[in-house]
N, C-alpha and C positions, 0 to 999 in steps of 0.2 A: 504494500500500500504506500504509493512514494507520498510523502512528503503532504499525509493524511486525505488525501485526494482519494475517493474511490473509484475504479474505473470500467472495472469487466461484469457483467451481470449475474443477478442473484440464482442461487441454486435454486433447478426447478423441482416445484414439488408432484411429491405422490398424489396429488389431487388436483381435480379442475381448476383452472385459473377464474377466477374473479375481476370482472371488470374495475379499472378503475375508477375508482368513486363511489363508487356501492359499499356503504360502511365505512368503518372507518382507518384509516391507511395503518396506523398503528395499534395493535391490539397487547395488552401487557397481561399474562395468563398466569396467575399463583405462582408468583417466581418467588424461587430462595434460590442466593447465592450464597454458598461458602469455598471461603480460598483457605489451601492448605498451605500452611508453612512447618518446614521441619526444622524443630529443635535440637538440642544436643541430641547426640548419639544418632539414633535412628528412629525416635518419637517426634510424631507430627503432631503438629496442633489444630484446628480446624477454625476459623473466624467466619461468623457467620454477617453477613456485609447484609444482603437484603433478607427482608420474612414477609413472604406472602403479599408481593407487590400483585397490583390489579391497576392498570389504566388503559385507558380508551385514547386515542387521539385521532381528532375529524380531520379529513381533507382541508388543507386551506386556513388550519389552525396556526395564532401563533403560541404555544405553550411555555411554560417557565417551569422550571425545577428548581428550589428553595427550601432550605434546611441545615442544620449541624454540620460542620466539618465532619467527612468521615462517615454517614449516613448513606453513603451508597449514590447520588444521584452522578458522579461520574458513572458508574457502573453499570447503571440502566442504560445511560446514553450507549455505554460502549456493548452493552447488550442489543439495543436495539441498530446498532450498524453490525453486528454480526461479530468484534472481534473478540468478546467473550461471551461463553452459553451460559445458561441459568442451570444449576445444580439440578433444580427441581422446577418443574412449571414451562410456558412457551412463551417467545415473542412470534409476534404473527407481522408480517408487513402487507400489506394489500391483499388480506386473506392467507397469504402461505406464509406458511412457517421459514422462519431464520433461523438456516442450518449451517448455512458459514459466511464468511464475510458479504452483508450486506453491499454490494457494490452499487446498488440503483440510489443508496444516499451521497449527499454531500459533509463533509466536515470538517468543521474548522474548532481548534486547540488553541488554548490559551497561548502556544509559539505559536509564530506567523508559517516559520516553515519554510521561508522563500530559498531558492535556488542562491546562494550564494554568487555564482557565476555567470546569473543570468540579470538582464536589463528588467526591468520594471517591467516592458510591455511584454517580454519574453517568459516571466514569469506570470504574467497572466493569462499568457496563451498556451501554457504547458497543457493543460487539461486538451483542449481542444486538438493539439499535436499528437499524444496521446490514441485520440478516438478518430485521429486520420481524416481532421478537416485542414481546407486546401489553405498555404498560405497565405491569398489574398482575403477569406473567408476571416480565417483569423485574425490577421491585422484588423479587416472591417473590424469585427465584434471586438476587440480589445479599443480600438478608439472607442465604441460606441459606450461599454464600461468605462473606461478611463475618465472620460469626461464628465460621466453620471457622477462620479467623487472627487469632483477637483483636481486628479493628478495629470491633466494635461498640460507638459511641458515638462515633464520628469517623465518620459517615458524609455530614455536611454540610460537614464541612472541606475547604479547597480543597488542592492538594498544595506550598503553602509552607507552609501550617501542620502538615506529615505531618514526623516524622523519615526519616533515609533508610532503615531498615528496614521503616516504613509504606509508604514509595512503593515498596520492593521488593514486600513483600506484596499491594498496589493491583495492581500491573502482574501477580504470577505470576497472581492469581484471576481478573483481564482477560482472560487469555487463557485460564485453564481451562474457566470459564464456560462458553462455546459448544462445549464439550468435543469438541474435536478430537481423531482417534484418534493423533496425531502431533505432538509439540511437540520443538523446535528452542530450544536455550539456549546463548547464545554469554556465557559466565562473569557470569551473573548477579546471581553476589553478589559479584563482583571487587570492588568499591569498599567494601565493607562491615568492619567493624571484628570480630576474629575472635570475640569473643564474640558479635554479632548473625548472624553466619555461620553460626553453630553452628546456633542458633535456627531458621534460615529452614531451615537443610539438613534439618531434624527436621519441619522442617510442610509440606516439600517429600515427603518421605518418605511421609507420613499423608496426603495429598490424593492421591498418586500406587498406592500400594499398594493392589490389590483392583480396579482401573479396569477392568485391560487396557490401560491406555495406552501408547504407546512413546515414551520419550524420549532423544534426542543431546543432552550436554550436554559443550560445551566449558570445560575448567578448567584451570590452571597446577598446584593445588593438588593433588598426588596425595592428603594424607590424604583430601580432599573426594570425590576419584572413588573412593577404597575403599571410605569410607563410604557411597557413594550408586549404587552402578553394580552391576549382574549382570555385565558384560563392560568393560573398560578395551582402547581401540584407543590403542597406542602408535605416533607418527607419527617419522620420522625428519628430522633439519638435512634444510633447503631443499636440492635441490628434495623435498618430503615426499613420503614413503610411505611403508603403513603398516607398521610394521616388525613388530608384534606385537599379537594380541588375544589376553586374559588372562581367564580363568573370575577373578572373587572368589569366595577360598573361605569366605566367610563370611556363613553364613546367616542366613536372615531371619523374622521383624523384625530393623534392624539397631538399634544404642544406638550415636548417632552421639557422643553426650556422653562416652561412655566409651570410642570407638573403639579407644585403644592400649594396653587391659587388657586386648581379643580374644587367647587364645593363638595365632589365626591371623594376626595383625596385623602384627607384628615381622619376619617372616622374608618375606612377601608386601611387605609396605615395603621392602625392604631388595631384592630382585627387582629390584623396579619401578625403586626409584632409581638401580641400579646399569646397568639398561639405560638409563633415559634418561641419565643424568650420561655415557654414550658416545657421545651426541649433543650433550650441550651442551658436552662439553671441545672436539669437534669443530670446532665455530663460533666458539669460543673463542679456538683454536690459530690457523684461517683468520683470525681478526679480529686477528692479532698480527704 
């Protein structure tokens, strides 16, 4: 999987395929995950990361994942693109089971990822190179991103000359680009400074809105998943599950800049943190 890009398609399954859109694209079936690690000698210890997760997620959904350090919602994500299985229970993608690497998803990691030795526009166009479109094809579509996020005029730069909010923007259009109906965001602007935060969450929004796309995006930051999420799954202290998914009642277009002038804002905040902060006094208490 170079450089967290997926690119060859999913394993087929033992059963009729399902049109897509009929239900819903991601199905989450009684998972338990436990990872084994061995201790001294030759005794293993077993950690049990998920219990009994169950989610749905519709076509066209934008979803958020939020909870405890440690709680699992990496885990799901990388269950649901295929690169870890569930101990116990199924993930389903458009009806069929994920049986190995999800390749029909997009994903993007909290590193950017980029090609060290490749130019900005070069790195946007890897996916596409990749799936054997023609070069003038792809220059096309790399201007046509490029420009949607401001990096027109950097497009021969290599990514030490990009700030870290260029090489975020590099890597979100990398993966848009070969427009996947499914993209996978494990807190991708975690490392970013709050005012470029703001920025990316606003041009995350405008490339996302109108697509049909579906996106999981994992985040610490509840302002971040108000502002950016149709539904927020709140996961509960290790072993995770999920304890709550939450309608935002705030409609759209959102104004992520002015998120906490929304009259809906305050008291949906104030929800949100008061059930996770019953998860993290939790882990807290146990850590004491």
């Amino acid at each position: 999987m170079p450089n967290g890009i997926l690119y060859t398609t999913l394993n087929s399954p033992d059963e009729e395929d399902r049109v897509p859109g009929e239900g819903p694209v991601v199905e989450v079936r009684d998972v338990f995950k436990v990872f084994v690690a061995r201790g001294n000698g030759s005794r293993q210890r077993g950690f049990l990361a998920l219990h009994n997760v169950n989610l749905t997620i519709a076509a066209g959904q934008f979803i958020s994942f939020v909870g405890p350090s440690g709680c699992g919602k990496s885990t799901l994500l990388n269950m649901i693109a295929g690169l870890v299985r569930p101990t116990e229970g199924e993930i389903r993608y458009n009806g069929r089971p994920v049986d190995g690497v999800n390749t029909e998803v997009g994903y993007i990691t909290q590193d950017d990822n980029l090609l060290p030795w490749r130019t900005l526009q070069e790195n946007v166009e890897v996916a596409l190179e990749f799936r054997g479109v023609s070069p003038d094809e792809r220059r096309e579509r790399a201007a046509k991103y490029i420009r949607m996020v401001g990096l027109n005029g950097f497009e021969q730069h290599y990514p030490h000359e990009l700030s870290g909010g260029m090489r975020k923007r590099t890597a979100l259009i990398r993966t848009l680009i070969y427009e996947p109906a499914v993209v996978l965001m494990d807190e991708p602007f975690g490392p970013l400074d709050a005012q470029t935060r703001v920025i990316l969450q606003d041009e995350l929004l405008r490339l996302w809105e109108g697509t049909g796309k579906t996106i999981a995006f994992v985040t610490h930051d509840l302002v971040e998943a108000i502002a950016l999420s149709d539904e927020i799954a709140l996961f509960s202290r290790a072993p995770g599950t999920i304890k709550q998914v939450y309608t935002v009642p705030i409609e759209r277009p959102r104004d992520v800049f002015h998120m906490h002038a929304h009259p809906q804002f305050p008291a949906f905040y104030d929800r949100l943190w008061r059930d996770l902060k019953e998860e993290i006094v939790d882990v807290a208490l146990e850590a004491t």
